[in-house]
C-alpha positions as CSV (number, residue, x, y, z in Angstrom):
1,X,0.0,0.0,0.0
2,X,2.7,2.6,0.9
3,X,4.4,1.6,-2.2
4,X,1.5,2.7,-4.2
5,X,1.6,6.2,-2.6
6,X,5.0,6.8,-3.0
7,X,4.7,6.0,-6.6
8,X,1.9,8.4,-6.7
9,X,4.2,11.5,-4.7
10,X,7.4,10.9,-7.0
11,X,4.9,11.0,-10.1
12,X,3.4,14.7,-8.6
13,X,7.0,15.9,-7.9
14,X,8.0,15.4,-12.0
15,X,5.0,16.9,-13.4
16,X,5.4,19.6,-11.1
17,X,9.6,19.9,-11.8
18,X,8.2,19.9,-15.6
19,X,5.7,23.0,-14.8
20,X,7.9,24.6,-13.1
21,X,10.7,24.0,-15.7
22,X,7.9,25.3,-18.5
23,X,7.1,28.5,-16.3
24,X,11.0,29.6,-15.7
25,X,11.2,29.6,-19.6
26,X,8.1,31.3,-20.3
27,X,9.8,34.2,-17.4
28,X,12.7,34.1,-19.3
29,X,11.4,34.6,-22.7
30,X,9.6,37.7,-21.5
31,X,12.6,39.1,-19.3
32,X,14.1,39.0,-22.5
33,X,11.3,40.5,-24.9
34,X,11.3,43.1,-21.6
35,X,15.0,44.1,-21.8
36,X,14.9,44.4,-25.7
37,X,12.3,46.5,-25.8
38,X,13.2,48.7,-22.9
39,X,16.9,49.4,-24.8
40,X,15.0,50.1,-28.1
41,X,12.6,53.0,-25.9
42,X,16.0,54.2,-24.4
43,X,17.5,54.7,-28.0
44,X,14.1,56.2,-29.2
45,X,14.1,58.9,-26.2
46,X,18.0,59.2,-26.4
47,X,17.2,59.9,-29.9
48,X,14.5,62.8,-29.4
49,X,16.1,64.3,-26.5
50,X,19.2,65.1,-28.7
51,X,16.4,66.2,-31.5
52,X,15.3,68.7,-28.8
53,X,18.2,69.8,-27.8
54,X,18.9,70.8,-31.2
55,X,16.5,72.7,-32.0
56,X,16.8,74.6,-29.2
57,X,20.4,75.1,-29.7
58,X,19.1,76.7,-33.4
59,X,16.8,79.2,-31.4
């Protein structure tokens, strides 16, 4: 009987090791899509600050 159960607890603990797996690359995929598109606003705004600048320079 006990033999049964453990069977049953090691089979939980591999699906769950698999989830878990699956949900630490899903987090990484989006940490990654995250920073990329956080350096491309920081070029953008880079990019329009120096536009400001100038054209205030040419007033």
């Amino acid at each position: 009987m006990s033999n049964i159960f453990t069977e049953e607890k090691a089979q939980i603990s591999v699906e769950l090791i698999i989830v878990l797996a699956a949900v630490v690359a899903v987090v990484l995929v989006l940490v990654s899509q995250l920073q990329a598109t956080s350096e491309e606003g920081s070029q953008k705004l880079e990019e329009t600050a120096e536009s400001v600048f100038e054209k205030i320079d040419d007033i």
